[in-house]
Structures are given as C-alpha cells and as structure tokens.
C-alpha positions, 0 to 999 in steps of 0.5 A: 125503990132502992138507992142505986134507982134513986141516984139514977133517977136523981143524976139522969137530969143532970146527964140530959142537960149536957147530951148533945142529941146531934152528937154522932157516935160509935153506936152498935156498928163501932162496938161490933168493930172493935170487938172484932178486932180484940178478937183478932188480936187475942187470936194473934197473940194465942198464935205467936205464944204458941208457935213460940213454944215450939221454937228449940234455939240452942246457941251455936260456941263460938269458933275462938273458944279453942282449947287453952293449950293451943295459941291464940291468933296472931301470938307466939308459943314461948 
C-alpha cells in the first residue's frame, strides 16, 4: 500500500464519525447546475471581451477649445 491509501485508510474513520447521513446536499443535480452556469458565464464574458474589441471610440474636442487669437466668451479684445 502506499502512504497516500494508508492515511486514507487511517483518516476515513474519523470522517464517518462526523457525517450527518440525513444531511441533504447538492449532489450530481447541483454540480451540473453550477457547471451550467460557469459555463454561461464564461460565454458571456468571451462575448462582451470581444464586442468590446470591436467598439472604435475617438473622443469628440471640445467646442471652447477655439484658436487662442480669438477672445474667449463673455471678455473683451484690448
């Protein structure tokens, strides 16, 4: 036997005396759930990453950045 079967077989007793046999859990129902879901996910984030790539955004220049000759609003040419 080797040492990883031999701790096995040493700490599955222990494990035994603190399993609740009326305790309900997740089972095959509830991985296949959550794998669904990652799944999904995964796909959405895939989807936005690319659609993301794709957007071209070039910021617009501000009107008030006029040529420095011309006054500003509201002031008056010396």
């Amino acid at each position: 036997m080797s040492a990883t079967h031999e701790a096995i077989a040493q700490l599955l007793p222990l494990a035994g005396d603190t399993f609740d046999k009326n305790k309900v859990t997740p089972g095959l129902l509830g991985f296949v759930v959550f794998a669904a879901l990652a799944l999904g996910v995964w796909g959405l984030m895939k989807s936005m990453s690319r659609h993301m790539g794709r957007v071209d955004f070039k910021e617009a220049p501000e009107p008030a950045a006029a040529p420095a000759s011309a006054p500003a609003e509201g002031t008056r040419a010396p």
